[in-house]
ZADO-167382 format. One record per residue: z, y, x of N, C-alpha, C in turn; residue in one letter; residue number from 1. Coordinates in steps of 0.001 Angstrom, whole numbers, m for minus. Each point is the difference from the previous one (the first is absolute). Example, Ala and Ser with C-alpha at 12.3 -4.5 7.8 and 13.67 -1.06 7.14 Angstrom:
<node n_z="7800" n_y="m5690" n_x="13190" ca_z="0" ca_y="1190" ca_x="m890" c_z="0" c_y="1200" c_x="900" lumlum="a" volum="1"/>
<node n_z="m720" n_y="1050" n_x="m350" ca_z="60" ca_y="1190" ca_x="820" c_z="730" c_y="1090" c_x="m770" lumlum="s" volum="2"/>
REM end
This chain:
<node n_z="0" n_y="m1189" n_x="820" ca_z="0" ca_y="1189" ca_x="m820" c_z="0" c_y="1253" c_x="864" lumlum="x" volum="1"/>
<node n_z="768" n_y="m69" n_x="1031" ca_z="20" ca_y="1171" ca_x="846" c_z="m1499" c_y="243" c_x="742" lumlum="x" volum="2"/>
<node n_z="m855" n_y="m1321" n_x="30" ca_z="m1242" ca_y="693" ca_x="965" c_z="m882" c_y="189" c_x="m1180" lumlum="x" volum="3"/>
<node n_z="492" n_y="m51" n_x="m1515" ca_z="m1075" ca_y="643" ca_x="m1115" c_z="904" c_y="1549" c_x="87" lumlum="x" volum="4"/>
<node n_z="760" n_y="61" n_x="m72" ca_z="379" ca_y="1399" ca_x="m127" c_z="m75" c_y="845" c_x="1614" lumlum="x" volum="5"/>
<node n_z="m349" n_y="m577" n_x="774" ca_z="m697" ca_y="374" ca_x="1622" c_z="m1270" c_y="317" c_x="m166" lumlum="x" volum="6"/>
<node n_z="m779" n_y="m679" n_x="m77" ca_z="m1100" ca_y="m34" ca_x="m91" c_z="m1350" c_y="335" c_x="m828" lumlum="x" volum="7"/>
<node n_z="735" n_y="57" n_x="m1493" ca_z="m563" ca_y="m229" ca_x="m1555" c_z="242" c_y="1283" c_x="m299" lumlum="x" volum="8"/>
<node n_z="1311" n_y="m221" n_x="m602" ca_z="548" ca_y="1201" ca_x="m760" c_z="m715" c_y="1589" c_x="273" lumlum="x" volum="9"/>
<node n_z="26" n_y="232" n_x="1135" ca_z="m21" ca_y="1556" ca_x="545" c_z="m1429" c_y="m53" c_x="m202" lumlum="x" volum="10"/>
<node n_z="m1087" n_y="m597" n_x="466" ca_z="m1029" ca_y="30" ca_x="m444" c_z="m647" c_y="421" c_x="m1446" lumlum="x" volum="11"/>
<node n_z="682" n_y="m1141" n_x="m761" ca_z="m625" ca_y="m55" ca_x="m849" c_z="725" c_y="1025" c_x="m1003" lumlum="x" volum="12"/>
<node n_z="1427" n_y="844" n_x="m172" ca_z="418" ca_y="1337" ca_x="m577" c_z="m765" c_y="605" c_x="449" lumlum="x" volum="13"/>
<node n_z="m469" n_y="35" n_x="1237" ca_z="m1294" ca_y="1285" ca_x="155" c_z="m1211" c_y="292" c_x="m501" lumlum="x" volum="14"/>
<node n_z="m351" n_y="m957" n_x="m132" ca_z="m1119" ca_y="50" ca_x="m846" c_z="m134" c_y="m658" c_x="m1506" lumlum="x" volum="15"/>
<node n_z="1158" n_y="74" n_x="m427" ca_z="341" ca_y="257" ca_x="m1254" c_z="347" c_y="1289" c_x="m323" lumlum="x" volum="16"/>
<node n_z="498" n_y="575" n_x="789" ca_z="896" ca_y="1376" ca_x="m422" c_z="m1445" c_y="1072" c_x="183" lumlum="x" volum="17"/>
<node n_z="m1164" n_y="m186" n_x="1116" ca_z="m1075" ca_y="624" ca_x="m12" c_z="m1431" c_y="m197" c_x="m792" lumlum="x" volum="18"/>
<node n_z="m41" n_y="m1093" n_x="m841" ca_z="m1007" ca_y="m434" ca_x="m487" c_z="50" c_y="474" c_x="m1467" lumlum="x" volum="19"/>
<node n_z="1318" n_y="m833" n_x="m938" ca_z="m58" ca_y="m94" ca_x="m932" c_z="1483" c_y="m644" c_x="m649" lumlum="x" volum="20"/>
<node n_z="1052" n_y="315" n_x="683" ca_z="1412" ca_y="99" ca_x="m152" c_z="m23" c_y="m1297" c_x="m558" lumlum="x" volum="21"/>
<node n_z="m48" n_y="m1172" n_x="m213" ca_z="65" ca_y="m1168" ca_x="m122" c_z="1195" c_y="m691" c_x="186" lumlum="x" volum="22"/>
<node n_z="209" n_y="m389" n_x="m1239" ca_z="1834" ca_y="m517" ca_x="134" c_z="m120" c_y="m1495" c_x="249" lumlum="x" volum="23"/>
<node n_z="m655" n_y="m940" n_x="m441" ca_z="107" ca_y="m974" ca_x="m316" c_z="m1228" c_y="m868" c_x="1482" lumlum="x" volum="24"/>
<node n_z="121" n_y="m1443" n_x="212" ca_z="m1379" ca_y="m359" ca_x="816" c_z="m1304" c_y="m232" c_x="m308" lumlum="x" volum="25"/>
<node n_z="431" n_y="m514" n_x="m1817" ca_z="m1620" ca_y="256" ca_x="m540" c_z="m210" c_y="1147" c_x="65" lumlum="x" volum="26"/>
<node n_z="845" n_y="882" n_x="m448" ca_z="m811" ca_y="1275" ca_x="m93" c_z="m538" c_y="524" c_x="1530" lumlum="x" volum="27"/>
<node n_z="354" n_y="m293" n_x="1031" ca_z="m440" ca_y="292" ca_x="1589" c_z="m1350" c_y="m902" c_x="310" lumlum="x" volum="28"/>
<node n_z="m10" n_y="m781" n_x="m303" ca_z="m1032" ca_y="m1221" ca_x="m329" c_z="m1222" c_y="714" c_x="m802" lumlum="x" volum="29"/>
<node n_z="341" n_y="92" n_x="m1079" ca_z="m883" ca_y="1137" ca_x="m909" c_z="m697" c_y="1006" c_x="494" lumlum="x" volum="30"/>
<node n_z="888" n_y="764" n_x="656" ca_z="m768" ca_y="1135" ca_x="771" c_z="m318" c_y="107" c_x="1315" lumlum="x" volum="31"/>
<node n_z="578" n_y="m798" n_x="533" ca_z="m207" ca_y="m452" ca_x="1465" c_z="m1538" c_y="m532" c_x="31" lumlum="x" volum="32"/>
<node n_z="m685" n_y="m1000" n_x="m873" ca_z="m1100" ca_y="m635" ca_x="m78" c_z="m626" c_y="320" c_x="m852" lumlum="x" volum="33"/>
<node n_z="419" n_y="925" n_x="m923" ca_z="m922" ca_y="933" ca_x="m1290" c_z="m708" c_y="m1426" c_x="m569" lumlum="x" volum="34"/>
<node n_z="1022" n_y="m31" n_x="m493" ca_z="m246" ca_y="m1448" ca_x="m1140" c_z="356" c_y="459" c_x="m1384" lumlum="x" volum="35"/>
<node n_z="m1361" n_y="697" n_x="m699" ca_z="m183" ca_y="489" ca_x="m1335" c_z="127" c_y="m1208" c_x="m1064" lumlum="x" volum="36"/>
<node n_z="m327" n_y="m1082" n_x="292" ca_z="97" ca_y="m1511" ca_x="m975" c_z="1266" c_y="m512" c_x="m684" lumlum="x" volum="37"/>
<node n_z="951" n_y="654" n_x="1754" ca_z="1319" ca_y="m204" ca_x="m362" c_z="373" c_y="m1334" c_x="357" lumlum="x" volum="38"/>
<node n_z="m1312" n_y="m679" n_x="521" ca_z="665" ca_y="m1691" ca_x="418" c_z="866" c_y="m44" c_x="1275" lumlum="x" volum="39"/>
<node n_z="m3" n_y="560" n_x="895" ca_z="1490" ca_y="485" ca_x="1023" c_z="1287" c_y="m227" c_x="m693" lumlum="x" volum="40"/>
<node n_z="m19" n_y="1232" n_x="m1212" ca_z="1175" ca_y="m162" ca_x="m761" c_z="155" c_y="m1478" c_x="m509" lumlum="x" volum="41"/>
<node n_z="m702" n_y="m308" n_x="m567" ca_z="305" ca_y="m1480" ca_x="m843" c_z="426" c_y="m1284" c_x="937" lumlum="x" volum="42"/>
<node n_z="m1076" n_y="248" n_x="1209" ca_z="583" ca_y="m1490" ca_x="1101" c_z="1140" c_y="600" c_x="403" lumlum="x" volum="43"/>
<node n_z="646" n_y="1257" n_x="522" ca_z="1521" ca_y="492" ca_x="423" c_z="828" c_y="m452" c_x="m1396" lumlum="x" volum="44"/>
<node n_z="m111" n_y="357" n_x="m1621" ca_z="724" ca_y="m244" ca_x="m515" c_z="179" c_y="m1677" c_x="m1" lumlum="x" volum="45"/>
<node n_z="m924" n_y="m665" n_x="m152" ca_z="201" ca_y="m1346" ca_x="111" c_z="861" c_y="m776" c_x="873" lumlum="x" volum="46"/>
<node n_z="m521" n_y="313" n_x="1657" ca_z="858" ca_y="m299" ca_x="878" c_z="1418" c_y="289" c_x="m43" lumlum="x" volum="47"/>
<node n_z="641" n_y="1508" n_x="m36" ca_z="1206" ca_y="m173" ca_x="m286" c_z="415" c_y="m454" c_x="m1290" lumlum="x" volum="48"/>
<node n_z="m311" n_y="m579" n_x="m660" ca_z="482" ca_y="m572" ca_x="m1713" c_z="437" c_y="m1660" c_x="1236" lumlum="x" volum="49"/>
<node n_z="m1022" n_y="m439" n_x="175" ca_z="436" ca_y="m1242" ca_x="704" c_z="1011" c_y="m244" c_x="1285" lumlum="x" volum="50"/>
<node n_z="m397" n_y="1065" n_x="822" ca_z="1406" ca_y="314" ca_x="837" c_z="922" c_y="m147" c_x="m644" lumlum="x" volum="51"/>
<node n_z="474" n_y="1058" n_x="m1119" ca_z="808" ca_y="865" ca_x="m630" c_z="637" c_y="m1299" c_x="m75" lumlum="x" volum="52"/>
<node n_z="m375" n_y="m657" n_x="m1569" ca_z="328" ca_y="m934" ca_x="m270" c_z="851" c_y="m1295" c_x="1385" lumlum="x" volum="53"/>
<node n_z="m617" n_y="m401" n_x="674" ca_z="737" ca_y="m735" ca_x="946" c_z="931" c_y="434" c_x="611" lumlum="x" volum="54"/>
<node n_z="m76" n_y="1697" n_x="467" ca_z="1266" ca_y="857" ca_x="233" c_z="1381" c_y="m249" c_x="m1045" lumlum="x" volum="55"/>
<node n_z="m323" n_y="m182" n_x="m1133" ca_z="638" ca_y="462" ca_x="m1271" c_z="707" c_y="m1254" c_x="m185" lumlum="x" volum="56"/>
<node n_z="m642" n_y="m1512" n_x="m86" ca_z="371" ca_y="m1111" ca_x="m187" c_z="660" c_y="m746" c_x="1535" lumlum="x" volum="57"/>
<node n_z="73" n_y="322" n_x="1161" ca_z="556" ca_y="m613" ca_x="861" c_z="1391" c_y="1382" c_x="24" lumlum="x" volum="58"/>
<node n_z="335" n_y="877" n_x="m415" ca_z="1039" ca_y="808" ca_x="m92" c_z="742" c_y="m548" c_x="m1025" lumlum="x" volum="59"/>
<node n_z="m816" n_y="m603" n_x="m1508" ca_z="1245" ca_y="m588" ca_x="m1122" c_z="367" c_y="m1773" c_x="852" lumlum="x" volum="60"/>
<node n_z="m488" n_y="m413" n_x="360" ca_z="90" ca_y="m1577" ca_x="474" c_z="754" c_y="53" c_x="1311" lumlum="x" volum="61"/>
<node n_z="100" n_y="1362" n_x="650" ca_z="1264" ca_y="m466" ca_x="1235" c_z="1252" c_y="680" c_x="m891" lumlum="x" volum="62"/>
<node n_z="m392" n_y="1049" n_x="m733" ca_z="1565" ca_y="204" ca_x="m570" c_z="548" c_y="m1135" c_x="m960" lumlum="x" volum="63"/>
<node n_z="m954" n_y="m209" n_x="m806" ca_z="868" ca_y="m1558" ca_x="m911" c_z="8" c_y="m1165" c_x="937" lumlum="x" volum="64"/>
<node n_z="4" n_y="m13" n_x="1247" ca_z="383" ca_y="m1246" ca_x="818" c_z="1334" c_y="691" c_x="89" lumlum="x" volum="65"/>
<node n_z="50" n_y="1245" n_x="498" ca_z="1163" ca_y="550" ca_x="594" c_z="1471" c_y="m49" c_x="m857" lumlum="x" volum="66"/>
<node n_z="m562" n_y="454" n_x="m1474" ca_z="1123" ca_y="m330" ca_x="m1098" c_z="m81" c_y="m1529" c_x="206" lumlum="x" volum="67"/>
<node n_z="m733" n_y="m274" n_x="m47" ca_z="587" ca_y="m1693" ca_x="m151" c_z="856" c_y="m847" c_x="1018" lumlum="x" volum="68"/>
<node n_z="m413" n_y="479" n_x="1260" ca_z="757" ca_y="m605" ca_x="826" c_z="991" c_y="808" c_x="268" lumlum="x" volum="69"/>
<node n_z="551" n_y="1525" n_x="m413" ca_z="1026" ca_y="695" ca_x="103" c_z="1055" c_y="m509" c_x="m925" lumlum="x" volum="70"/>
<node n_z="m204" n_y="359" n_x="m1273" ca_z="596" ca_y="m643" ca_x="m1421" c_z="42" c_y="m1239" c_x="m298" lumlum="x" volum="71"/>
<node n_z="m856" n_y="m867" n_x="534" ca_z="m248" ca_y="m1374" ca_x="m643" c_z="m1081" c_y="237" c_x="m1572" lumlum="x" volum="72"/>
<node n_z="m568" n_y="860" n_x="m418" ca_z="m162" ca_y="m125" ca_x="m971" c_z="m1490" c_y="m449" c_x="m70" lumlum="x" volum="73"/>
<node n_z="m683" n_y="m573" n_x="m1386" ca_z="m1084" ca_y="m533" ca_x="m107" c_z="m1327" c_y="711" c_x="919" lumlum="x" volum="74"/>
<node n_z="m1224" n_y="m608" n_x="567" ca_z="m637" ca_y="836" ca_x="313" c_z="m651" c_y="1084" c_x="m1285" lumlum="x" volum="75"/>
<node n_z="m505" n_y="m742" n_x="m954" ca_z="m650" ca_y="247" ca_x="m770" c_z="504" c_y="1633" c_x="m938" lumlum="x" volum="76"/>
<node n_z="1319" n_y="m113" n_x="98" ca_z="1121" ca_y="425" ca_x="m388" c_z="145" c_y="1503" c_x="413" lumlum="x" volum="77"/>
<node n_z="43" n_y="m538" n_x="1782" ca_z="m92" ca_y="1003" ca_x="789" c_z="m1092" c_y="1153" c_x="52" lumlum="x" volum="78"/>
<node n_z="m1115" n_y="m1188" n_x="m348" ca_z="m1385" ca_y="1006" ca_x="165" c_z="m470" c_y="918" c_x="m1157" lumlum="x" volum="79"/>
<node n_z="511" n_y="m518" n_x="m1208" ca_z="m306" ca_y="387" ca_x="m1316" c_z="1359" c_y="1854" c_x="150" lumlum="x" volum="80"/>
<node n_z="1116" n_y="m407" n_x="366" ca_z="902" ca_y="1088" ca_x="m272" c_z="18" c_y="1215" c_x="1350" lumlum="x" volum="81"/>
<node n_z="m955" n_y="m225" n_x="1513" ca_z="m460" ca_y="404" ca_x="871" c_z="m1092" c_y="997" c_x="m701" lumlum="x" volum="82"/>
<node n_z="m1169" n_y="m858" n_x="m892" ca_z="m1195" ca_y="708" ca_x="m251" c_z="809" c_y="1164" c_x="m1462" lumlum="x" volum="83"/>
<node n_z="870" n_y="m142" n_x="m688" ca_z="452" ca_y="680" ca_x="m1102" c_z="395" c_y="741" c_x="841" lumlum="x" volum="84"/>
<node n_z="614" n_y="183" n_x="859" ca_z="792" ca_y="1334" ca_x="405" c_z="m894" c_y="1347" c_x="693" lumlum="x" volum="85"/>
<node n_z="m896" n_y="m1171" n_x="939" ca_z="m1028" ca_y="562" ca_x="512" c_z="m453" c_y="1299" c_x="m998" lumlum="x" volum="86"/>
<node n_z="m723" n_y="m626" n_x="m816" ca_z="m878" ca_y="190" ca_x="m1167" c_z="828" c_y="1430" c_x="m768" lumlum="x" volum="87"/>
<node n_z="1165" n_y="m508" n_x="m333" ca_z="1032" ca_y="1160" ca_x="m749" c_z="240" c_y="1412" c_x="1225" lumlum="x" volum="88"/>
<node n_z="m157" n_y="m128" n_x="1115" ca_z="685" ca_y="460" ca_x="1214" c_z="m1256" c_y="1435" c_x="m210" lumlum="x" volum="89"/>
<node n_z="m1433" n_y="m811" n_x="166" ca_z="m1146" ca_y="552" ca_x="345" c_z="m488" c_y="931" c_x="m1254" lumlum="x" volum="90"/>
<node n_z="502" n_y="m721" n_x="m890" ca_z="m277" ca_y="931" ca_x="m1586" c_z="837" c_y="979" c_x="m276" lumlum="x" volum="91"/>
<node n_z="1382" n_y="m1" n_x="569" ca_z="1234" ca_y="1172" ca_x="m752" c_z="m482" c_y="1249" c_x="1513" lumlum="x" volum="92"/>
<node n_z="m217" n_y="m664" n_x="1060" ca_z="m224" ca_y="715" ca_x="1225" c_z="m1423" c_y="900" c_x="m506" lumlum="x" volum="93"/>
<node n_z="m1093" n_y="m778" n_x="m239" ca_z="m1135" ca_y="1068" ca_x="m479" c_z="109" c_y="674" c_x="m1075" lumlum="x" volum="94"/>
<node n_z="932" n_y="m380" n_x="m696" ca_z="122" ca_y="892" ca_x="m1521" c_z="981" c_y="1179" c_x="619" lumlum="x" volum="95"/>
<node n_z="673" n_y="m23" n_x="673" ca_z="1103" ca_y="845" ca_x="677" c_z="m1375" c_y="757" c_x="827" lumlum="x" volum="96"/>
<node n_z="m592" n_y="m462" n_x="476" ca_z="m497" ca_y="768" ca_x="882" c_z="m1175" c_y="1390" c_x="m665" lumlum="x" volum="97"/>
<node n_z="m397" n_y="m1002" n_x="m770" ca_z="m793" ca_y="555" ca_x="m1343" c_z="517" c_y="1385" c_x="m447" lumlum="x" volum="98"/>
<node n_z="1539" n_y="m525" n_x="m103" ca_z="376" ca_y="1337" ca_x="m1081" c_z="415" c_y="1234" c_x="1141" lumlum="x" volum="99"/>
<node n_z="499" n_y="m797" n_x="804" ca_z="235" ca_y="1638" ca_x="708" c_z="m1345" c_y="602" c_x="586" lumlum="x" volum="100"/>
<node n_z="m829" n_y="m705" n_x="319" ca_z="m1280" ca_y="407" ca_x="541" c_z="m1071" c_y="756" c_x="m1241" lumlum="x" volum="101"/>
REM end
């Protein structure tokens, strides 16, 4: 991570911040390669959906190992009341964030 933020990072704020202020990587992608079709965007959204996802599911499956072998309690158990909290955590947090914003 440190030789993407060495190497990457500074670059590529620069010519985001001079091109076309670009927040996102599709959107740098987009204008970086003047991709009017928009298929840049769609293979970037795709790819991270599938990252995402494996990011997302090996984070609930080491924590419900973790309740389980901490607590003793079911895995299944673990993973189901891991993903509820998650879930409740991420919704009262964006609705909070929502309202003051």
């Amino acid at each position: 991570a440190s030789l993407n933020w060495i190497f990457v990072a500074k670059r590529l704020r620069i010519y985001t911040s001079v091109i076309a202020n670009s927040l996102t990587i599709p959107d740098y992608f987009e204008t970086r390669f003047d991709d009017d079709k928009h298929i840049l965007r769609i293979i970037c959204a795709v790819v991270i959906l599938i990252f995402f996802t494996f990011y997302v599911s090996s984070g609930l499956v080491s924590g419900a190992k973790l309740f389980e072998s901490t607590f003793g309690i079911r895995y299944d158990y673990a993973l189901t009341t891991g993903t509820i909290i998650i879930v409740a955590y991420t919704f009262l947090g964006g609705y909070k964030a929502v309202c003051w914003t």
